[in-house]
N, C-alpha and C positions, 0 to 999 in steps of 0.2 A: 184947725180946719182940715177937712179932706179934701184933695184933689182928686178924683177922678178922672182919667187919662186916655183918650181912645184917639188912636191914631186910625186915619179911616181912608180909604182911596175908592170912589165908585162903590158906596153902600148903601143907595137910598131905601134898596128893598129892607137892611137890615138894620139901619141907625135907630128910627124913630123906639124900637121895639126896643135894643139894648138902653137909651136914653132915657124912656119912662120906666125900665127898671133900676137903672140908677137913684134918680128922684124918688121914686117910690120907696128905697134902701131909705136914701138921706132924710127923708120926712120920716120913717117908721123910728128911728135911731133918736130923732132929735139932735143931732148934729149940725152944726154948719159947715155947710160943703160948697164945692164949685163943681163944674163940669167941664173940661177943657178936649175938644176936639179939632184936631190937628189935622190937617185936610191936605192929603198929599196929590194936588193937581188934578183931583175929580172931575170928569166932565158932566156926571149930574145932578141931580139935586143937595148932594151929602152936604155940602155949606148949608142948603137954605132949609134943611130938616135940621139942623145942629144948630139953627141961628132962632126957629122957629121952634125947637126947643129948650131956648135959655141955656145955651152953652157958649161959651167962650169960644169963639171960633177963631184957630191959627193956620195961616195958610199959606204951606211951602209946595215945593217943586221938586222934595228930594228920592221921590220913587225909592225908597228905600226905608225899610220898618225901623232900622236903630234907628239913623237921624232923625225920624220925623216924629217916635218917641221920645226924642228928647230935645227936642225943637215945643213939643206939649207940655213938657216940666219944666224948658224956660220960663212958658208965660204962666203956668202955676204957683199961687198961690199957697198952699194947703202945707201944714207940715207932715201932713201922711201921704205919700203919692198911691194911689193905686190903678195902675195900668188893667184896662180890661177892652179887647178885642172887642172890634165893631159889628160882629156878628157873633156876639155875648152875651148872654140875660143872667145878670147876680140875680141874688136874694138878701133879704133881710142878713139871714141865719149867716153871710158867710162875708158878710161887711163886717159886722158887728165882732165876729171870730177874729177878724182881722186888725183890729183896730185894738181889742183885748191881749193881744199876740203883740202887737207895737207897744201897745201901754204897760205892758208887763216885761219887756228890756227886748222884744223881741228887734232887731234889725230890719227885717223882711220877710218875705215866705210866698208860697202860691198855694192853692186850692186842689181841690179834685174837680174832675170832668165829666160831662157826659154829650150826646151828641141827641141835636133833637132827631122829632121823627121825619119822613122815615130815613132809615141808614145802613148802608150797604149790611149784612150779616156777618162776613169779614174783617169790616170794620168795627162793629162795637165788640168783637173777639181781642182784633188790637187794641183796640184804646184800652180795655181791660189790664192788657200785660202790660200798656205804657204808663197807665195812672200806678200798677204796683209797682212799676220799675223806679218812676219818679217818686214816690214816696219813700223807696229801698235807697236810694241813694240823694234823696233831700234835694232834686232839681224844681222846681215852679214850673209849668206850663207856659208857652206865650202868653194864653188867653184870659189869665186872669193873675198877676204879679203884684204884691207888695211893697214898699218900702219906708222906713222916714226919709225927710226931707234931706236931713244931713246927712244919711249912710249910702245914700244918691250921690250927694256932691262928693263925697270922700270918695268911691268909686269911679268918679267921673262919667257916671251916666251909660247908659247901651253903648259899647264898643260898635262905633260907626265902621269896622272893617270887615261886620258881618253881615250881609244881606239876608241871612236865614240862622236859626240857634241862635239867637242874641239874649235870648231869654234862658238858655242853660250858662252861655259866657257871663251874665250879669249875675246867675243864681250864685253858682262859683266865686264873683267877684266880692258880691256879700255874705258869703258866709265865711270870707274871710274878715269880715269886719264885725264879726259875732253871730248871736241864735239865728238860724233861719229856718222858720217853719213850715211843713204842708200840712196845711188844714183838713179836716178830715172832712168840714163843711164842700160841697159841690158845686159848680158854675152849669150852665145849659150853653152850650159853643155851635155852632151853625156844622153840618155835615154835607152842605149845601158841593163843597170841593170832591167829596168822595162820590155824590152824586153827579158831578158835572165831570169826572174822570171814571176810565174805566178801571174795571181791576185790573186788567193788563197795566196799563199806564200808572199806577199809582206801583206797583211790584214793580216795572222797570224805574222807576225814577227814584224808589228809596232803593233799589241795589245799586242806583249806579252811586247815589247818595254815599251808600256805607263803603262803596269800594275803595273811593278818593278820601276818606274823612274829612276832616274842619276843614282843610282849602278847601272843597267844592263850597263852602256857603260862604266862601268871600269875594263872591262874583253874581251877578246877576246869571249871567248865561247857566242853564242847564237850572235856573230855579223858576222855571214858568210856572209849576204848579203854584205858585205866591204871586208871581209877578205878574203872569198872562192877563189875559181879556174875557176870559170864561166869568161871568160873573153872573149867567142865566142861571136857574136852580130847576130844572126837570120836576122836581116831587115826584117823583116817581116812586110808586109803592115796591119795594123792594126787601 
């Protein structure tokens, strides 16, 4: 069985949309899957669109992205986990890559990205150099990661000492336990944060990011771009 994994904090604008494409993946496939959304203290609707959409609803208090990803693979079932971002839309094409990649000795792996519309100019400049950097060097993305069930437990799951990159510490941590792949298949991830921050603000906060390295993201303080209350989306044509 697959488990599908979304750990989710105040996303009602953007659950419902990642959920029917999850379903729509696990029906196209022929698969039996589950859906397990892990509900980190939302104050709106995210339980009752995840409950209203036949998922598995777990619900913690631990404002923090490892713990509450693996707070969602406790109550999973599935022997494939595949963690995907609440403001995520898969596809057919890159489930299915995924599951072919586990079935054939793979350990784990992530995908490629894109950002929907619209998106700062800037920004899909960067994501460009990030998606070839993370394939140059075989990291997974947060927003869309793989694993088996056992190469999860062997690892011990998202290092809860990281409040941000837990998804490069995990990639790391399995590809010591064998193959770990990026797929060359793509996810659609919300750009919803580059709209809702400015350029100014997104330039100061990944230098001050690169200045400190890995301790800055073993603290909440100084990771508001993740952790804040901005959760409006402008659309604004950009």
């Amino acid at each position: 069985m697959i488990s599908f994994i979304v750990p989710a904090y105040n996303e009602e604008r953007c659950l419902a949309a990642t959920l029917d494409a999850l379903h729509a993946a696990g029906r196209a496939l022929g698969e039996v899957y589950e859906i397990v959304v892990a509900d980190d203290a939302s104050t709106d609707q995210t339980a009752a669109i995840a409950q209203q959409q036949g998922a598995l609803l777990v619900s913690v208090a631990h404002r923090q992205i490892a713990a509450t990803r693996n707070a969602g693979a406790r109550a999973a079932g599935g022997d494939w986990f595949i963690f995907v971002d609440a403001d995520t839309v898969v596809n057919e094409a890159v489930v299915r890559a995924a599951l072919v990649a586990m079935r054939s000795g793979a350990v784990g792996g992530g995908a490629g990205m894109r950002f929907d519309d619209p998106a700062p100019r800037y920004a899909r400049l960067m994501l460009r150099v990030v998606v070839r950097l993370f394939r140059a060097t075989g990291f997974a993305a947060g927003c869309f990661l793989f694993c088996t069930r056992s190469t999860f437990a062997a690892v011990g799951g998202f290092d809860e000492n990281y409040y941000g990159a837990e998804e490069l510490v995990m990639s790391r941590a399995l590809k010591r336990q064998g193959r770990f792949v990026i797929l060359k298949q793509t996810v659609t991830t919300s750009a919803r944060k580059l709209r809702t921050y400015s350029s100014r603000e997104v330039f100061l906060l990944t230098t001050r990011l690169a200045s400190r390295g890995m301790k800055s993201v073993k603290q909440r303080q100084g990771m508001e771009f993740w952790y804040d209350g901005r959760r409006e989306d402008p659309r604004k044509e950009v």
